[in-house]
C-alpha positions in Angstrom: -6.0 18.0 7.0 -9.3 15.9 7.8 -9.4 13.7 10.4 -10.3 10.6 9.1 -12.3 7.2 10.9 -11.7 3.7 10.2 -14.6 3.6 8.0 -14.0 6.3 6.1 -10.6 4.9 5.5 -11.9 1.7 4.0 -14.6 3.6 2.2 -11.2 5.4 0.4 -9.4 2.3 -0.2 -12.6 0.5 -1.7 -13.3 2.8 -4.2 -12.4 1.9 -7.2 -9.5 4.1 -9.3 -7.8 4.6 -12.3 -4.2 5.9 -13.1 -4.6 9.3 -13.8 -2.0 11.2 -16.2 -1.7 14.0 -18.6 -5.6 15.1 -17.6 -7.3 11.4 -18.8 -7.8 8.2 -17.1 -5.7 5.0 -18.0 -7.3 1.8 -18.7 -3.7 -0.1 -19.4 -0.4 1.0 -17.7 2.6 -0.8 -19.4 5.5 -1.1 -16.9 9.2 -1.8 -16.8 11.2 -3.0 -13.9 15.0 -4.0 -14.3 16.5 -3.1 -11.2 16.3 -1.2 -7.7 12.9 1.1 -8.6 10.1 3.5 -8.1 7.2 4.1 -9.6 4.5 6.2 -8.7 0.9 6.6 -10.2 -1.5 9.5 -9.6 -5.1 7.7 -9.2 -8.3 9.2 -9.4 -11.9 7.9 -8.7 -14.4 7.9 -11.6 -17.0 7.6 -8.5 -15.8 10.3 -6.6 -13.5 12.4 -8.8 -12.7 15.1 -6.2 -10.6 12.9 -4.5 -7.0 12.0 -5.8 -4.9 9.2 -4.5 -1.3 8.2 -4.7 0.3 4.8 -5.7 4.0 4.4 -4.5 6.0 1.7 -5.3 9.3 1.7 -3.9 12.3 -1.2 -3.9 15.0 0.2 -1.8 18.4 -0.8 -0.7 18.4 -3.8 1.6 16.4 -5.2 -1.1 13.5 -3.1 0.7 10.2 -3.1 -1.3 7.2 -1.1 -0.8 3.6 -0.7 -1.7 1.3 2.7 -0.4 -1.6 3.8 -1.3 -2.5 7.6 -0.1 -5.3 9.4 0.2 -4.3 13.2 -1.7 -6.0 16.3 -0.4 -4.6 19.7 -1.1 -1.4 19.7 0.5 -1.7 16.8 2.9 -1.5 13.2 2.6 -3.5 10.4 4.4 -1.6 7.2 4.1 -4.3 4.5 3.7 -2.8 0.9 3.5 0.8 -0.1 2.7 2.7 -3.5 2.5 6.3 -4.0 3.4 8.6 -6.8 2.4 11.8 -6.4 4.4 11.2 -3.3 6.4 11.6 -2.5 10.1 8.8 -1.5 12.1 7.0 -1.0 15.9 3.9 -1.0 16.9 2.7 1.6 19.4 2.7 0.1 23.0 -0.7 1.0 23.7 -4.2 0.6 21.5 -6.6 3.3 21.5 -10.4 2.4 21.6 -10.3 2.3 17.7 -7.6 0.0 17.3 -9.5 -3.3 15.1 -9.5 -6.7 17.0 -7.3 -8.1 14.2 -4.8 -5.6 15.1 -4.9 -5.3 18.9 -2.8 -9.0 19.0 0.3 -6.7 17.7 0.5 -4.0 20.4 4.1 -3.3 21.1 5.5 -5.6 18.4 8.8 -5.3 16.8 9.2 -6.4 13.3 12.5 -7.0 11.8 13.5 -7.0 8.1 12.3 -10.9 7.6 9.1 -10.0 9.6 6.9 -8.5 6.3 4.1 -6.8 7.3 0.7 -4.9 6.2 0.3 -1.5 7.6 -3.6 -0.3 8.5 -5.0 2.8 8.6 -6.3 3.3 12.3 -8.2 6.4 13.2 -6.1 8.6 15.7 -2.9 7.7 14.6 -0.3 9.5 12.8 0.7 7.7 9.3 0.8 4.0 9.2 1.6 3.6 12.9 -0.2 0.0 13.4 1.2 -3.0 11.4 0.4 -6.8 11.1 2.6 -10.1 10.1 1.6 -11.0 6.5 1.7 -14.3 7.9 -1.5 -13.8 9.7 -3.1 -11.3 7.1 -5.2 -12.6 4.4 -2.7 -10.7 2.0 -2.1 -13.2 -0.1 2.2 -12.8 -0.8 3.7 -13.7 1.9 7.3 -13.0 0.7 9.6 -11.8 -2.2 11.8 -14.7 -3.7 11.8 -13.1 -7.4 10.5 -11.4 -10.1 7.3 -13.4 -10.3 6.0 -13.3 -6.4 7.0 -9.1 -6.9 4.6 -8.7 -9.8 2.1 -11.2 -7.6 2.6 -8.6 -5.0 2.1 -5.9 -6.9 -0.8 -7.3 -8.8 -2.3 -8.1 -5.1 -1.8 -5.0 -3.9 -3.6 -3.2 -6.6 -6.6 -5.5 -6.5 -6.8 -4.9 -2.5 -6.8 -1.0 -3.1 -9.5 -1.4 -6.2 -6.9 -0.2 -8.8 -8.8 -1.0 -12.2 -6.4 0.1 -14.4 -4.4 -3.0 -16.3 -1.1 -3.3 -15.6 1.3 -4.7 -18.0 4.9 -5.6 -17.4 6.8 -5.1 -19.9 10.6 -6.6 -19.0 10.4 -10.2 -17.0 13.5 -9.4 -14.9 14.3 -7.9 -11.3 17.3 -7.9 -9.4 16.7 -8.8 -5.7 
């Protein structure tokens, strides 16, 4: 598994991809969502097609809902960015020297299910290990309330990870 830097991480996440299925890249992705789901998307960079990414889109119980993007190579998986609505997570207690600014205000911090969060890549950590309150990201869906601030999410999420494929959604209706 490479060892990625910060840089390199955003490099990944700004490169623009395209669903990926049955050998051919997908301009429109028609979607349904009716109740607890996932969905996931195998993505692939027109720029760089070696590389092969993973979109994960999870709504759990505890009406826990998900967004990941992954970085794919061989048999490992770099987890790039991913957005939680009503998750728990912690911080680590201590910032290494690559730790962003943005994030170094979090060391330590506990977030419960109501605190939704943004996880960042951050070179020398394991997963997703450093986290920040969507309420002080520029992230623009703050919460989940219904179907509509979901798809916002959704459509947000894919637009901060450079997804160009179109999604459609094709039933109205989720059961939070």
């Amino acid at each position: 598994m490479k060892n990625f830097t910060n840089e390199e991480a955003k490099y990944l996440i700004e490169l623009p991809k395209k669903v990926y299925q049955n050998d051919n890249l997908v301009d429109t992705e028609t979607i349904a969502i009716e109740s607890s789901f996932s969905m996931r998307y195998n993505l692939i960079s027109e720029d760089e097609p070696d590389y092969q990414f993973l979109l994960d889109v999870k709504q759990g119980k505890k009406n826990n809902l998900k967004f990941d993007l992954h970085f794919q190579e061989n048999e490992s998986i770099t987890w790039l960015l991913r957005v939680d609505y009503n998750g728990q997570h912690q911080n680590p207690e201590v910032a290494n020297e690559f730790v962003p600014d943005f994030i170094r205000p979090y060391e330590g911090m506990w977030f419960e299910y109501s605190d939704h969060h943004i996880h960042y890549f951050v070179q020398g950590y394991k997963q997703l290990a450093w986290a920040v309150p969507l309420k002080s990201d520029s992230f623009p869906v703050k919460e989940i309330t219904d179907f509509n601030s979901m798809k916002n999410a959704f459509i947000e999420f894919i637009k901060r990870v450079n997804i160009v494929t179109v999604f459609q959604f094709q039933h109205e209706k989720l059961f939070l």
